[in-house]
C-alpha positions as CSV (number, residue, x, y, z in Angstrom):
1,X,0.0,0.0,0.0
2,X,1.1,3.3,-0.9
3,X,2.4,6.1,1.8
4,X,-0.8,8.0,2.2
5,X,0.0,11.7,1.4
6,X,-3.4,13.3,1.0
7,X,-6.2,12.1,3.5
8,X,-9.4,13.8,4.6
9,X,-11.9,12.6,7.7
10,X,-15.4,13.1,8.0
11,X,-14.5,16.6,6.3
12,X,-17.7,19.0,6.4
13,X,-18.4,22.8,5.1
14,X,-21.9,24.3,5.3
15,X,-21.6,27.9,4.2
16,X,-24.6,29.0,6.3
17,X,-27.3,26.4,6.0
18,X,-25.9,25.6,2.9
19,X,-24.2,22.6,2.2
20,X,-20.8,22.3,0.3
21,X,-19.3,18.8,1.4
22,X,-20.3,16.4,3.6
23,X,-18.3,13.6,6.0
24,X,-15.4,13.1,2.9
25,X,-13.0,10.6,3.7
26,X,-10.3,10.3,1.1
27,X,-7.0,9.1,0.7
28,X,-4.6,9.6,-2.3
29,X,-1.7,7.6,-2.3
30,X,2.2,8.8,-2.8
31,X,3.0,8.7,-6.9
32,X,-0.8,8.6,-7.6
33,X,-2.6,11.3,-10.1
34,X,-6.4,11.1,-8.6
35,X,-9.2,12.5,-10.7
36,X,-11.8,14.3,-8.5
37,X,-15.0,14.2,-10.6
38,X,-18.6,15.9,-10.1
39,X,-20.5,18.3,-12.1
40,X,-20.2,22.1,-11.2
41,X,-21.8,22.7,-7.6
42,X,-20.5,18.9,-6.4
43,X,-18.6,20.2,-4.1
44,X,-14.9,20.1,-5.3
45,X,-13.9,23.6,-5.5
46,X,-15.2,23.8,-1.5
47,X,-12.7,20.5,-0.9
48,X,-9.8,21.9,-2.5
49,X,-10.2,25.1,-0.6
50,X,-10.3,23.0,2.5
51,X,-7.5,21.2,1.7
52,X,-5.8,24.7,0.7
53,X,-6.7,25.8,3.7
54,X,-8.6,28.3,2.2
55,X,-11.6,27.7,4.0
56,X,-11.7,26.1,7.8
57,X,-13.8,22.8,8.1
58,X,-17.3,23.2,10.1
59,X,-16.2,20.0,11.0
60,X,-13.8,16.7,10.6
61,X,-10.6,17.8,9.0
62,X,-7.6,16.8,6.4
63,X,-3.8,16.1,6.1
64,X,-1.4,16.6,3.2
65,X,2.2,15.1,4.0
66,X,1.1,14.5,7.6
67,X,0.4,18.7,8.0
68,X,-2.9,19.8,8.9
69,X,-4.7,21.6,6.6
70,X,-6.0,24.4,8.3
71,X,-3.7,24.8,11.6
72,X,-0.7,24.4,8.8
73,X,-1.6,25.4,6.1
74,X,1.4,28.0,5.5
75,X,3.1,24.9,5.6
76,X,0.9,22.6,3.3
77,X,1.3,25.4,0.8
78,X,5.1,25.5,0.9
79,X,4.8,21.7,-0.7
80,X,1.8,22.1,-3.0
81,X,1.9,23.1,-6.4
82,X,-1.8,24.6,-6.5
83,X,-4.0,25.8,-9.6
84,X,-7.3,27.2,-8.6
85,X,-10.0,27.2,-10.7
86,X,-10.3,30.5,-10.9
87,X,-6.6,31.8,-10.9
88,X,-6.4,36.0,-10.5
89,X,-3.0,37.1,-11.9
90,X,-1.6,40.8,-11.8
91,X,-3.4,42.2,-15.4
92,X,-0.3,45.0,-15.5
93,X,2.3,42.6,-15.0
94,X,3.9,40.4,-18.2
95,X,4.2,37.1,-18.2
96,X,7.8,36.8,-17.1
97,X,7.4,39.5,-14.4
98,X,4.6,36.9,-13.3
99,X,7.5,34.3,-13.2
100,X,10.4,35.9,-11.7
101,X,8.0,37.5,-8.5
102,X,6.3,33.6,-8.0
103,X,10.2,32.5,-7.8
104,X,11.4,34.9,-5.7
105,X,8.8,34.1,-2.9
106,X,9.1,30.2,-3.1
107,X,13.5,30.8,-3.4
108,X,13.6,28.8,-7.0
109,X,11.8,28.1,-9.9
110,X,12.6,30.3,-12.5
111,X,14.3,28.6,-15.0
112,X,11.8,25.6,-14.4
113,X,9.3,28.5,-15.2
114,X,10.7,29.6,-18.1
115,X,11.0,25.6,-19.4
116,X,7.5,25.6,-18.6
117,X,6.1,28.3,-20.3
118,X,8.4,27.2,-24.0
119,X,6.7,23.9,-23.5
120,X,2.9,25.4,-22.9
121,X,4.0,27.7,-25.9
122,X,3.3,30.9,-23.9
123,X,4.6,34.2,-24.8
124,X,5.6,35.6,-21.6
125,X,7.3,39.1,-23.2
126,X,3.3,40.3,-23.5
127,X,1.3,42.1,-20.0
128,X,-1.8,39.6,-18.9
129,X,-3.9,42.3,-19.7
130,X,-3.6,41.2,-23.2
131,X,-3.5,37.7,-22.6
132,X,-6.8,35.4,-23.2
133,X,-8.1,32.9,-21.4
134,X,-5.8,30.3,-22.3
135,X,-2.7,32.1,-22.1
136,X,-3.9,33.3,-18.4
137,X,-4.7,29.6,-17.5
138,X,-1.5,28.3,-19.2
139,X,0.8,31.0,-17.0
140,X,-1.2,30.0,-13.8
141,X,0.0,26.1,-14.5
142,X,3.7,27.7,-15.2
143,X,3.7,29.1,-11.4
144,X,2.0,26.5,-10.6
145,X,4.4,23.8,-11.4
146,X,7.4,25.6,-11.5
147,X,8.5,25.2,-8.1
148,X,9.1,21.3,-8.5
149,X,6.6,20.5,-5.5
150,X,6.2,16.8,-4.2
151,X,2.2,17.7,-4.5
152,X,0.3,19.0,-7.1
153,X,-3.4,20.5,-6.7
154,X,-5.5,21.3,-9.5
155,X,-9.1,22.7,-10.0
156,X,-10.1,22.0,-13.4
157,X,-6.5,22.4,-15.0
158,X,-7.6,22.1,-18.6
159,X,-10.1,24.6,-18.7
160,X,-9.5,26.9,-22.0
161,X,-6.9,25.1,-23.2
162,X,-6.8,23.7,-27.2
163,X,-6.7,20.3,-28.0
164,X,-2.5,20.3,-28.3
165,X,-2.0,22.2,-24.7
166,X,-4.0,19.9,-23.4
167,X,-1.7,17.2,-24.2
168,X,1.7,19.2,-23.6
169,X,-0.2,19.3,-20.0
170,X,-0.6,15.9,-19.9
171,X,2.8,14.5,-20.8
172,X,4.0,17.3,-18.0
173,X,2.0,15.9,-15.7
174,X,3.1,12.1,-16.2
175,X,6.6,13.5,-15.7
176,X,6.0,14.9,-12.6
177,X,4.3,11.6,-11.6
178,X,7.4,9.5,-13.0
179,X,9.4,12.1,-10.7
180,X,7.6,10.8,-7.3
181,X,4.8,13.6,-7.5
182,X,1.2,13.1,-6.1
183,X,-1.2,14.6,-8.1
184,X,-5.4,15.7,-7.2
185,X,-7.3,17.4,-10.0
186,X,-10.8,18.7,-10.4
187,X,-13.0,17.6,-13.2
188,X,-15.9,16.7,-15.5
189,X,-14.2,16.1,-18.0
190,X,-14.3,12.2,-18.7
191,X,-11.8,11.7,-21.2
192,X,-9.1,13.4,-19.9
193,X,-9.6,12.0,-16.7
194,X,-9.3,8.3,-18.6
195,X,-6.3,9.2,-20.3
196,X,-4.5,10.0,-17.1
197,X,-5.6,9.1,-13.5
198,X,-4.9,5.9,-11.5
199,X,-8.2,6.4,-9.6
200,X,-11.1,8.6,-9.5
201,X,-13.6,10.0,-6.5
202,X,-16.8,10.8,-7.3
203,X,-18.5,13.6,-6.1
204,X,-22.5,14.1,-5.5
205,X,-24.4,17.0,-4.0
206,X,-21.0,17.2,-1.5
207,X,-20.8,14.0,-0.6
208,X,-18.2,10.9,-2.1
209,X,-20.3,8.5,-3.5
210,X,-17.5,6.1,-4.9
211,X,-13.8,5.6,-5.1
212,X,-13.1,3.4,-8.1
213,X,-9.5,2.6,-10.1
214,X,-9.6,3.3,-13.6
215,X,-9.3,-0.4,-14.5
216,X,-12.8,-1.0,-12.7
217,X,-14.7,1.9,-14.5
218,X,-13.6,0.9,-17.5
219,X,-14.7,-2.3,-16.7
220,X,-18.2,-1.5,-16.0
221,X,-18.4,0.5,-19.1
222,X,-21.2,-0.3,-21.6
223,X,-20.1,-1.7,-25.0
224,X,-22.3,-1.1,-28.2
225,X,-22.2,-4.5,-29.8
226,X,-23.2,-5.1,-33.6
227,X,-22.9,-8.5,-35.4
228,X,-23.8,-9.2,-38.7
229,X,-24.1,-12.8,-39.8
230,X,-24.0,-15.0,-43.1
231,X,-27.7,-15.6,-43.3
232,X,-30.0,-14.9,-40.9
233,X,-29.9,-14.9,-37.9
234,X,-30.0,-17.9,-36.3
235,X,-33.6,-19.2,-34.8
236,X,-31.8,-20.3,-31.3
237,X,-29.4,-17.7,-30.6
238,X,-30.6,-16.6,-27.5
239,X,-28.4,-13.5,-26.9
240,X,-31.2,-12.5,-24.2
241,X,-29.9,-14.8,-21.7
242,X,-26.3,-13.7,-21.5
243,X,-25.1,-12.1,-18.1
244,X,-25.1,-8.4,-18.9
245,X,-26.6,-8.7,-22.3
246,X,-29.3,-6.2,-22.8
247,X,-31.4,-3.7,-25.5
248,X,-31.3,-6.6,-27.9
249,X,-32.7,-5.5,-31.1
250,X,-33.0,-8.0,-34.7
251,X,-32.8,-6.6,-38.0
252,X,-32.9,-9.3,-41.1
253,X,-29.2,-10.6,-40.6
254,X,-27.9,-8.2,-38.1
255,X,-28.5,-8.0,-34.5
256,X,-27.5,-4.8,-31.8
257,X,-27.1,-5.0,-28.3
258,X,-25.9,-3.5,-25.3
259,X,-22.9,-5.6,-23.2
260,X,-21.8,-4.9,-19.5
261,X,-18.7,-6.6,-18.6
262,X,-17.3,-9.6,-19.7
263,X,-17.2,-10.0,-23.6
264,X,-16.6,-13.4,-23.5
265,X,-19.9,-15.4,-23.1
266,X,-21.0,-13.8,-26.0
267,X,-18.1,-14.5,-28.4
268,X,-18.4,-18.0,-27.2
269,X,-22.3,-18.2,-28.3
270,X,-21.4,-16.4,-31.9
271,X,-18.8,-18.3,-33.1
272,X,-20.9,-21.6,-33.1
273,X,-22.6,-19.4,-36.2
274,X,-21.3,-17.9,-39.8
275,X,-20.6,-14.0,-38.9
276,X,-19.9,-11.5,-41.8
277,X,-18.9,-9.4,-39.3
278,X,-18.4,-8.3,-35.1
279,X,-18.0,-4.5,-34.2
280,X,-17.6,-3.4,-30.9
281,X,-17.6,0.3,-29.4
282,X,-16.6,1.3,-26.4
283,X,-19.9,3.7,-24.8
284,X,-18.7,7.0,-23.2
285,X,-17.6,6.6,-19.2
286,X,-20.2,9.2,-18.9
287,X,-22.6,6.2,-18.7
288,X,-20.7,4.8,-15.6
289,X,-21.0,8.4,-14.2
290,X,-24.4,9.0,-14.5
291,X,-25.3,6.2,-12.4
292,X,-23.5,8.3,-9.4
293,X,-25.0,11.3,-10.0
294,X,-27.2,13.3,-12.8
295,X,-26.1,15.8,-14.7
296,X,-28.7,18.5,-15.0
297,X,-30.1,20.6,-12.8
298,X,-27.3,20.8,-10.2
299,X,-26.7,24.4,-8.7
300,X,-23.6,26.4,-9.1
301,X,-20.7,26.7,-6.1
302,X,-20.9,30.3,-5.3
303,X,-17.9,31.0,-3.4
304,X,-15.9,34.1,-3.3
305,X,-12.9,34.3,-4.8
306,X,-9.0,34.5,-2.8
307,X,-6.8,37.5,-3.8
308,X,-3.6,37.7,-4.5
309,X,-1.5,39.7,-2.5
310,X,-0.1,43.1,-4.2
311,X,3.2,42.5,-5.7
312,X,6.1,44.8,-4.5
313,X,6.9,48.1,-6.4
314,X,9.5,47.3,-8.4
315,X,7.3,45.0,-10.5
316,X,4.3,47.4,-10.7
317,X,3.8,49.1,-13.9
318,X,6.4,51.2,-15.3
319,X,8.9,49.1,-12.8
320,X,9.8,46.3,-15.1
C-alpha cells in the first residue's frame, strides 16, 4: 500500500445552512494522479479550498504530507503546487514578471518556469492584460508547477486550453508523476480524466459517493455490440440470456445489443454461427457516471474568490 499523502476525515463545510461537502473521507496515495470528478456545484472547488486551507472545516478535518490543513496550512502550501480554478494574476504585470516574483517568494523556480512556459507555448514578453483565457490559464500552471513541488493540486487544470496544450499538459503531468509527484485534480471532464488518473472519486451534491480505479470503471463500461451474420440470424441464438446482455434489437441478418462486462460469453455463443462481421464500441464513461450522479439541474458553487497579495513596487507598472 502506498504512503498516504493526502487524507481527509469526515470533512464538512456548510456555508450557512448551505451545504458544500459532507463527511469526505479520502486518501490519495504517494505517486498517484487522482481525478476528483462531479458536475459544477458537487462540491470540489469547496474540498480543495479546504485542503488549501482556504476555508476552515465546520467539522472533521484533512492532512497533506502529515500537515494539517488548516492549523498548517502555510506549511501545506510550501509543498503544494496549486492551480485554482479561478486563478487571478496581476493584469499590469507580463508574463515573465509573473514568473520571476512567483520565484522569488518560493526561493527557486525560475528557469523551471521559463522551461515551462516554452513547453505550454506561452509568450511571456506580453502584459496579462492582453493575454486570453488560455494564455492566463497556461501562466497560472507555469507558477503552478514551476517550483518542482512533491504535490500537485488542480481545480479544473484544462479549462481553455486547445486540444495540443491539453496534451503538452498531460505529458507534464506524467513527468512529474514519473518524478515521485502526487497529483489531485478537479474535473468533468471524462476523457481526460481516462487518459491520465490511477483512480477517481466521485462527487455528488457534496458527498463521495464512490472511489473506483480506472481499471474498474472501464470495466463496467457499456459496449455497443453489432454482429452481422452469413444468413439470418439464427432461430436459437438466445443472446437475451447472457449475463449483462441487454437492448437486444433484430434486424434481417444483423443483430445490436448492449454488453456490461465480460465479452466473452457472447463471443463463445457467436462463433458456433457464420458472422460477416463483429464490431464493438466502447460507450462513453459518462454512462458509468451517470449512475452516481445526474447531470442536469445541479446548482452552481458560489464561493468568493481568494486574492492575491499586491506585488512589490519594483514589478508594478512602469517598474519592469
Amino acid at each position: 500500500m502506498p504512503e498516504t499523502i493526502i487524507s481527509t476525515s469526515s470533512l464538512t463545510k456548510y456555508y450557512g445552512k448551505v451545504l458544500g461537502v459532507k463527511d469526505l473521507d479520502l486518501v490519495v496515495g504517494s505517486g498517484e494522479v487522482f481525478g476528483f470528478l462531479g458536475p459544477n456545484g458537487a462540491g470540489k472547488t469547496t474540498t480543495i479550498r479546504l485542503l488549501m486551507g482556504m476555508l476552515k472545516p465546520t467539522t472533521g478535518g484533512g492532512t497533506i504530507l502529515g500537515l494539517d490543513t488548516w492549523s498548517q496550512s502555510v506549511g501545506v502550501k510550501r509543498q503544494v503546487g496549486y492551480l485554482p480554478g479561478d486563478a487571478r494574476l496581476y493584469r499590469s504585470l507580463k508574463g515573465e514578471e509573473h514568473i520571476r516574483y512567483i520565484a522569488a517568494l518560493n526561493g527557486t523556480g525560475e528557469k523551471t518556469g521559463l522551461e515551462l512556459a516554452s513547453r505550454l507555448d506561452l509568450d511571456i514578453s506580453r502584459r496579462v492584460a492582453g493575454y486570453s483565457r488560455g494564455m492566463g490559464q497556461k501562466l497560472a500552471i507555469v507558477l503552478a508547477l514551476m517550483k518542482t513541488p512533491p504535490v500537485i493540486i488542480m481545480d479544473e487544470p484544462t479549462n481553455g486550453l486547445d486540444p495540443l496544450t491539453q496534451r503538452e499538459l498531460y505529458e507534464i503531468l506524467n513527468e512529474r508523476r514519473s518524478g515521485g509527484a502526487t497529483i489531485l485534480f478537479s474535473s468533468h471532464n471524462l476523457p481526460e480524466v481516462e487518459r491520465i488518473c490511477d483512480r477517481v472519486g466521485i462527487i455528488r451534491q457534496g458527498e463521495l459517493v464512490a472511489t473506483e480505479r480506472m481499471e474498474n470503471l472501464r470495466a463496467m463500461r457499456l459496449r455497443n455490440v453489432e454482429i452481422i451474420f452469413e444468413g439470418a440470424i439464427p432461430g436459437d441464438l438466445d443472446l437475451e440470456s447472457l449475463p449483462g446482455v441487454s437492448e437486444v434489437e433484430r434486424m434481417g441478418n444483423r443483430a445490436q445489443l448492449k454488453l456490461r462486462g465480460d465479452i466473452n460469453p457472447l463471443l463463445r455463443l457467436v462463433a458456433r454461427h457464420d458472422v460477416a462481421d463483429f464490431t464493438v464500441s466502447h460507450a462513453s464513461l459518462e454512462d458509468v457516471f451517470i449512475e452516481f450522479y445526474e447531470l442536469p439541474g445541479e446548482k452552481k458553487e458560489d464561493e468568493p474568490a481568494v486574492k492575491p497579495p499586491l506585488p512589490p513596487r519594483s514589478l508594478r507598472r512602469g517598474k519592469s
